[in-house]
N, C-alpha and C positions, 0 to 999 in steps of 0.2 A: 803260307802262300795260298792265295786261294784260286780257284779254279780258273776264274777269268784271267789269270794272270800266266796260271799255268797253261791254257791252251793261246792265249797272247804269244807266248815263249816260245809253243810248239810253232806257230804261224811264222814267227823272225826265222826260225832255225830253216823251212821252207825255204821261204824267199833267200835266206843265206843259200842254204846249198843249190837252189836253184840257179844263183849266181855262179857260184860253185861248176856246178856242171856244165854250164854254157861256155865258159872260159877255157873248161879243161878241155871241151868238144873243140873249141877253135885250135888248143894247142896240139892237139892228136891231127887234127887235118890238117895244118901248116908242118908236122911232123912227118907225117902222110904223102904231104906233097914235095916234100925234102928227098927224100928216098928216093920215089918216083923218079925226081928231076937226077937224083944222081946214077940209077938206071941209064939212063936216056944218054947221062952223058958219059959212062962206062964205054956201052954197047956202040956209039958213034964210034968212042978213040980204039978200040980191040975187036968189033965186032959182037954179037948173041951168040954165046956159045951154041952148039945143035940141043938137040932136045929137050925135055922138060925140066925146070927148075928143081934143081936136087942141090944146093950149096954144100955138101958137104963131099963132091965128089970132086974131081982134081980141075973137070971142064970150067966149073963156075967158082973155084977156091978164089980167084981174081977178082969177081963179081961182090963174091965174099964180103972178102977185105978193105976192098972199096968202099962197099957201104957199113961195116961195123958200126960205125961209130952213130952215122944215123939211124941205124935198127936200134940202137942202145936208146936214143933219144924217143924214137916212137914208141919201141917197150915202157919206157918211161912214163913217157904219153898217156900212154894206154892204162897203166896203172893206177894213172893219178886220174883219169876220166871212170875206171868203174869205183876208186874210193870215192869220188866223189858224188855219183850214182846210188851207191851201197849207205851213203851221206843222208842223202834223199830219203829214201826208202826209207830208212830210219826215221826220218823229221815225220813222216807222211804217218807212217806206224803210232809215233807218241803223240801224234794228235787226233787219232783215233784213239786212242786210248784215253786221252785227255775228257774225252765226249762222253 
């Protein structure tokens, strides 16, 4: 493999994860604004419980459970937006090193 070919490789793998990251950035904010919207629509039907957000006490165990299943999604989110970050990083690394 020669050199030009190997920093060629390094340059696709960029632009891939750079793909990469953009996609995963939009699925974290549609994730983001999933939650959000199901806050909103919690707090309308039961009210905000009083004080500051602490889910694990008895006031917001409701708020909870309500949203599990989208926090699981935006966790998700989140995880596949810094692999693919840490992606990046990587590609940008092996084509300095290519140099």
């Amino acid at each position: 493999m020669t050199t030009k070919s190997t920093k060629q490789q390094a340059r696709d793998r960029i632009v891939q994860a750079a793909m990469d990251v953009v996609e995963a950035e939009h699925h974290f904010r549609v994730a983001r604004a999933e939650i959000k919207a199901m806050y909103e629509v919690y707090f309308r039907a039961h009210g905000r419980p009083e004080g500051e957000f602490l889910p694990y006490t008895d006031a917001w165990e409701g708020v909870r459970l309500f949203t599990a299943a989208a926090n699981d999604r935006r966790a998700k989110a989140r995880r596949v937006l810094r692999n693919a970050q840490a992606r990046m990083e990587r590609a940008v690394r092996a084509l300095e090193a290519a140099q």
